[in-house]
ROPAVEX-158944 format. One record per residue (C-alpha): residue number from 0; residue in three letters; x, y, z. Coordinates in steps of 0.001 Angstrom, whole numbers, always signed. Layout:
residues N
+------+------+---------+---------+---------+
! figu ! vodo !      c1 !      c2 !      c3 !
+------+------+---------+---------+---------+
!  NUM !  ALA !       X !       Y !       Z !
...
+------+------+---------+---------+---------+
***
This chain:
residues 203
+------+------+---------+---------+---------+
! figu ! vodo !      c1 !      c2 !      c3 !
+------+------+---------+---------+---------+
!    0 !  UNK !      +0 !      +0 !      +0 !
!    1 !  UNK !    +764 !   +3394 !    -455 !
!    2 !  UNK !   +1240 !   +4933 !   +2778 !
!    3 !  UNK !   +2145 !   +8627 !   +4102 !
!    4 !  UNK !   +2560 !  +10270 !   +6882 !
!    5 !  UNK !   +1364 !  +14206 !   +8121 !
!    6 !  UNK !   +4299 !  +14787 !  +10390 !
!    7 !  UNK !   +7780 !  +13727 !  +10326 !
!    8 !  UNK !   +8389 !  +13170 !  +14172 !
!    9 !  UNK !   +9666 !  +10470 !  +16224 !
!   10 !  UNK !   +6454 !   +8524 !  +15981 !
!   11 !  UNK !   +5624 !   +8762 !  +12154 !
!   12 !  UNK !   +9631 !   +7956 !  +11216 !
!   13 !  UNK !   +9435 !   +4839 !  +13713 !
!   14 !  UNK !   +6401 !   +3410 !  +12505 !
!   15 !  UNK !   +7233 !   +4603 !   +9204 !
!   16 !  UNK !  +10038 !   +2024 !   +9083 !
!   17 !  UNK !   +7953 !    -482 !  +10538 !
!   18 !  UNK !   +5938 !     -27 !   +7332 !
!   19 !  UNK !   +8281 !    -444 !   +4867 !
!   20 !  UNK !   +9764 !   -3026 !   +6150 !
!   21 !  UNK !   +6427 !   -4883 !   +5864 !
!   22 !  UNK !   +6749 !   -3711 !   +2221 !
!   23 !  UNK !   +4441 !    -594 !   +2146 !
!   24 !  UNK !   +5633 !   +2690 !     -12 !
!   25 !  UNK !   +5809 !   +5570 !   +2973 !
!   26 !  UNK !   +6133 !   +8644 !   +2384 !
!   27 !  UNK !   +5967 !  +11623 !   +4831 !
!   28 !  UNK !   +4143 !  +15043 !   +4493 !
!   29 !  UNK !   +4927 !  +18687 !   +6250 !
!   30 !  UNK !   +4516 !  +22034 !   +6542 !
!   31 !  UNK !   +7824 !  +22949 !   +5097 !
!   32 !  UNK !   +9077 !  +20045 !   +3218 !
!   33 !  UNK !  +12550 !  +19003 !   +3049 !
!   34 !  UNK !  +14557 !  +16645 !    +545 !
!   35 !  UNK !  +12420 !  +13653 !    -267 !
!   36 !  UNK !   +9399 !  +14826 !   +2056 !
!   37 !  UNK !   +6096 !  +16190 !    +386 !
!   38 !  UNK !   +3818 !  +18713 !   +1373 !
!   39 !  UNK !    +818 !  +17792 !   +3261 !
!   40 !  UNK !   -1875 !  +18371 !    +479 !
!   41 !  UNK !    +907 !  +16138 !   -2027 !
!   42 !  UNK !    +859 !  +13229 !   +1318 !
!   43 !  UNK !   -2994 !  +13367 !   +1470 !
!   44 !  UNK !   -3011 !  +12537 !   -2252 !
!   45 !  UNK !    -693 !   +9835 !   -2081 !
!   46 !  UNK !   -1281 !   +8034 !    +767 !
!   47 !  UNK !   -4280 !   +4812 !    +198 !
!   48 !  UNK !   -3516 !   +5048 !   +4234 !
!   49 !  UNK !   -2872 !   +8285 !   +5726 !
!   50 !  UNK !   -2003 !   +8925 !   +9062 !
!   51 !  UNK !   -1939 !  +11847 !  +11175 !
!   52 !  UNK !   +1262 !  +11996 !  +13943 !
!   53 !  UNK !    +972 !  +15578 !  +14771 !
!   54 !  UNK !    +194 !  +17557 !  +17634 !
!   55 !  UNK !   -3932 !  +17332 !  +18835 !
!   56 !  UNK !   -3911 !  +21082 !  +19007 !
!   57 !  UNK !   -2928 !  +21507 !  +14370 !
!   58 !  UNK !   -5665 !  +18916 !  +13602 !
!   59 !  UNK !   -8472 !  +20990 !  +13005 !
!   60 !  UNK !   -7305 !  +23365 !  +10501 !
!   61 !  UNK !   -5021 !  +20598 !   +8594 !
!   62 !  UNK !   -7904 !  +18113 !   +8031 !
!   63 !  UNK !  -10251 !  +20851 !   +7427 !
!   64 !  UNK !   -8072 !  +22135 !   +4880 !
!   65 !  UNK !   -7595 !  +18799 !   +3440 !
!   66 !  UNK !  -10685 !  +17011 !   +3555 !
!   67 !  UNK !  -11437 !  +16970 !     -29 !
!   68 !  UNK !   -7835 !  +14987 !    -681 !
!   69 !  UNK !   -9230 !  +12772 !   +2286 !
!   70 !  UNK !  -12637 !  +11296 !   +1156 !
!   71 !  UNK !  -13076 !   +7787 !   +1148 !
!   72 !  UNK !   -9498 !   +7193 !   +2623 !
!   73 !  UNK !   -8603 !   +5586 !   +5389 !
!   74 !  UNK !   -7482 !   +7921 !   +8063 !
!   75 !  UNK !   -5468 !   +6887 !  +10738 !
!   76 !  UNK !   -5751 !   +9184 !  +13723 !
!   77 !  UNK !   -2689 !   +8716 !  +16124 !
!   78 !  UNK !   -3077 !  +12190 !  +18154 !
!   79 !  UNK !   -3447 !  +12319 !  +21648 !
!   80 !  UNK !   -4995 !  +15427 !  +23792 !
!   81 !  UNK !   -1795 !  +16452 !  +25838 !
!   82 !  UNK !    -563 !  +19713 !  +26832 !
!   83 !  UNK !   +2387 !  +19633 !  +24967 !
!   84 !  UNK !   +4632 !  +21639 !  +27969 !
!   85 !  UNK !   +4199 !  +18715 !  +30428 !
!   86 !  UNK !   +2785 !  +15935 !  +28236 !
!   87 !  UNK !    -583 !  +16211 !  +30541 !
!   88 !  UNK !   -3929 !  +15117 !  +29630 !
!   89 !  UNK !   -6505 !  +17579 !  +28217 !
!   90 !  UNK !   -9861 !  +16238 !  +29232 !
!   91 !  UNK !  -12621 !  +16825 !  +26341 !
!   92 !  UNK !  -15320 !  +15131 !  +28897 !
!   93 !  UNK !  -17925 !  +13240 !  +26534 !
!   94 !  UNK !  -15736 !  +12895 !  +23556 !
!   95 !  UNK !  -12444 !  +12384 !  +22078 !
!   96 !  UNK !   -9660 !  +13361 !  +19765 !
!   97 !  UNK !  -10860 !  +10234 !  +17550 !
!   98 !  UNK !  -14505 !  +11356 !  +17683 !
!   99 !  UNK !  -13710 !  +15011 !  +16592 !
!  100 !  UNK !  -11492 !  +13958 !  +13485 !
!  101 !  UNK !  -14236 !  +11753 !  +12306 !
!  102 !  UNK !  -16438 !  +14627 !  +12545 !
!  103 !  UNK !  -14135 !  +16783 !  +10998 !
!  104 !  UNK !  -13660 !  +14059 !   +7855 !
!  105 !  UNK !  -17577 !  +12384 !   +7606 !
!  106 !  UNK !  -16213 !  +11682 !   +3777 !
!  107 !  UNK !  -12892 !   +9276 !   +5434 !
!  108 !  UNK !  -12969 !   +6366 !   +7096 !
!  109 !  UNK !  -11329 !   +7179 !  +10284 !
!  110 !  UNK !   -9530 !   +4669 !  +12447 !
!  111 !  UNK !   -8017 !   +5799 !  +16053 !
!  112 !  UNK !   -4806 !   +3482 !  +16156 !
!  113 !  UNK !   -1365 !   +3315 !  +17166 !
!  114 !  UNK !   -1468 !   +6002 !  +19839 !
!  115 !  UNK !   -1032 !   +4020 !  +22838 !
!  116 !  UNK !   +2538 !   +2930 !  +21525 !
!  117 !  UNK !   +5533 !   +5260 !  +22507 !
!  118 !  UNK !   +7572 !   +5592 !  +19600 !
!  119 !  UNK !  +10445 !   +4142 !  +21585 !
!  120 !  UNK !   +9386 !    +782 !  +21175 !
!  121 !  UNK !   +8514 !   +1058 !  +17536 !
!  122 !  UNK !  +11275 !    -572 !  +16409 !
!  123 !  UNK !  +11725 !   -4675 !  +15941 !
!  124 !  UNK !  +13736 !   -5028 !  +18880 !
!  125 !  UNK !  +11580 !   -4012 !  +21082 !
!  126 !  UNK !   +8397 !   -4842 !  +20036 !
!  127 !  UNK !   +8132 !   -8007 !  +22360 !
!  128 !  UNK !   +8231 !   -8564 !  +25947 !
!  129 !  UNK !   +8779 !  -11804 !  +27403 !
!  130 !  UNK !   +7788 !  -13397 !  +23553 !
!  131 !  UNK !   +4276 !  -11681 !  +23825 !
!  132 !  UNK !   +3565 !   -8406 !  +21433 !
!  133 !  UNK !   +2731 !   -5068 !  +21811 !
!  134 !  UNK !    -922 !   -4720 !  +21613 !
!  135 !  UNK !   -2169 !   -2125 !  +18835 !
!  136 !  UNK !   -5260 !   -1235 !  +20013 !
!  137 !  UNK !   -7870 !    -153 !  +16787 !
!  138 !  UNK !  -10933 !   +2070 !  +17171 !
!  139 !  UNK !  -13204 !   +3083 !  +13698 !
!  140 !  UNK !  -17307 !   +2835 !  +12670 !
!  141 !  UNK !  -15950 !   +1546 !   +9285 !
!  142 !  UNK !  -15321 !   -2634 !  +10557 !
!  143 !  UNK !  -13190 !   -3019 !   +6573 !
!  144 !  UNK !  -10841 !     +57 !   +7621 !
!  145 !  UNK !  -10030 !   -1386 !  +11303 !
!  146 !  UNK !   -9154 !   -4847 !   +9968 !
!  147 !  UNK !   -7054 !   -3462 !   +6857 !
!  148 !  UNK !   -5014 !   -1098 !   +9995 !
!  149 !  UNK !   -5250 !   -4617 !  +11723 !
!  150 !  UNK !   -3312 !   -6679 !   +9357 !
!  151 !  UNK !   -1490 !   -3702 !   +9026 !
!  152 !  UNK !    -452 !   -3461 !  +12954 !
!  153 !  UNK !    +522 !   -7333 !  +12605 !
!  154 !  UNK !   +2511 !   -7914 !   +9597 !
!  155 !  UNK !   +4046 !   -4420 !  +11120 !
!  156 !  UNK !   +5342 !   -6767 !  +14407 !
!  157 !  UNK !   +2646 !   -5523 !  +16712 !
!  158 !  UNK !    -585 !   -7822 !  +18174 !
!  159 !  UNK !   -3462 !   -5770 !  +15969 !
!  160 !  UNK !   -6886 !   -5806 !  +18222 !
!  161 !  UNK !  -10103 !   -4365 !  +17048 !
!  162 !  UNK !  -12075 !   -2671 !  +20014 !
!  163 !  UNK !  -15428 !   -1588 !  +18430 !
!  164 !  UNK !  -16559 !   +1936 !  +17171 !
!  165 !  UNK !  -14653 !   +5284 !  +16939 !
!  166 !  UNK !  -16682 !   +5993 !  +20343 !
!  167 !  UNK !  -13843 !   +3936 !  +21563 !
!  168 !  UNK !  -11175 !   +6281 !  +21118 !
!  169 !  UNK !  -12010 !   +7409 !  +24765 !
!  170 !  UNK !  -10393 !   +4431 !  +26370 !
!  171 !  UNK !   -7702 !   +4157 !  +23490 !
!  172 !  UNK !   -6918 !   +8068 !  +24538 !
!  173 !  UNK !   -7047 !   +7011 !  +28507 !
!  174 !  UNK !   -4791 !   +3939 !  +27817 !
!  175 !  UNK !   -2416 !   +6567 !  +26615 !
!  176 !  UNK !   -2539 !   +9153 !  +29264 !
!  177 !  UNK !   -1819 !   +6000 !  +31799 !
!  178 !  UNK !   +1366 !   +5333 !  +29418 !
!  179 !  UNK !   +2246 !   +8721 !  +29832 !
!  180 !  UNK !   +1687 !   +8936 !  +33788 !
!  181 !  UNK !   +3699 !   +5831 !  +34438 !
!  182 !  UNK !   +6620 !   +6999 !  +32130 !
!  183 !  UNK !   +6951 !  +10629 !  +33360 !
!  184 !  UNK !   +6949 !   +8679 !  +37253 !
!  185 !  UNK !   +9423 !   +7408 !  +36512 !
!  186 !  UNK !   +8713 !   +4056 !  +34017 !
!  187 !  UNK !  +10231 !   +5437 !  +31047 !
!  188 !  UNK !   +9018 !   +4998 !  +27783 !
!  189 !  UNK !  +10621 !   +1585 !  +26992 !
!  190 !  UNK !   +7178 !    +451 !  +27935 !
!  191 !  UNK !   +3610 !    -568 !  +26439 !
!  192 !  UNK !    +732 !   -2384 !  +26445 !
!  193 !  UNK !    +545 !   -6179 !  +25885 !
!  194 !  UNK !   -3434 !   -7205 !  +26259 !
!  195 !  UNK !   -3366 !  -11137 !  +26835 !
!  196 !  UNK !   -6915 !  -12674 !  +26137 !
!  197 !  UNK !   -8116 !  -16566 !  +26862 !
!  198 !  UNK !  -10210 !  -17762 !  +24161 !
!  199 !  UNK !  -13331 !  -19140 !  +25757 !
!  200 !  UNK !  -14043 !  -22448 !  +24295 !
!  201 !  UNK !  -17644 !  -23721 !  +23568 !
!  202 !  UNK !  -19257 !  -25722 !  +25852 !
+------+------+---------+---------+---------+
***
């Protein structure tokens, strides 16, 4: 797949290699592109995939902008409401980041992904703990999207799991803010998520 990227930080480079090494095409997309980057309209157009890895607070006004370049795409929102001084949680109370960029792109078929994962462990050597995976949790209304950003999370060395609707994006968004409040006392962010799950045989 085609692939890109709006944002060029730690988190879109490191999953960005995951990527292609999977064998996508990735390109990334900013405000001021450099060497073999693209500008964001250029990304939006190129990417079959695209996904956002900037700050909450820019969202708005770039998908707004861009929506057109957007519809029918799959949009993969990995933003998360922080004060970007301290890395705190903004609350949004009966919503989410998730929610609003599906409202902001009703055209796109918006998945909430990839933003429980520090972008310190998005690298191959560090995407297992004690043999088990990083879980990739996956939040969307569109059930094709989540599975194609599922297969996607899996052949990309992470354990892809499908939690329901984009309403979902409020736990995905909480599961992140806990990340963040264990690393800044003092975990670190060599850390993550791993969700282990029985199957329940029938009786």
């Amino acid at each position: 797949m085609n692939i890109s990227f709006i944002g060029d930080g730690n988190v879109a480079s490191g999953l960005g290699n995951l990527f292609q090494n999977a064998g996508h095409i990735v390109k990334y997309g900013t405000q001021n592109p450099q060497d073999h980057q693209l500008s964001i309209q250029e990304a939006c157009i190129f990417g079959e995939v695209v996904c956002f890895a900037i700050p909450f607070a820019a969202m708005e006004e770039v998908l707004t902008k861009n929506a057109v370049f957007l519809k029918d795409k799959i949009v993969v929102d990995i933003t998360n409401v922080i004060n970007l001084e301290d890395w705190s949680p903004l609350f949004l109370g009966e919503n989410s980041g998730g929610e609003i960029t599906a409202k902001l792109l009703p055209e796109s078929k918006v998945v909430k992904a990839f933003n429980t994962i520090f972008a310190d462990v998005m690298t191959p050597e560090k995407q297992k703990f004690n043999d088990q995976k990083l879980t990739a949790f996956i939040a969307s209304d569109d059930v094709e999207a989540a599975e194609i950003i599922k297969n996607l999370a899996n052949e990309s060395g992470f354990d892809g799991l499908v939690v329901g609707g984009i309403k979902n994006a409020r736990h995905l968004e909480a599961i992140a803010h806990l990340n963040i409040a264990i690393a800044l006392g003092g975990g670190g962010t060599d850390a993550g998520f791993t969700y282990f799950q029985r199957k329940i045989k029938n009786r």
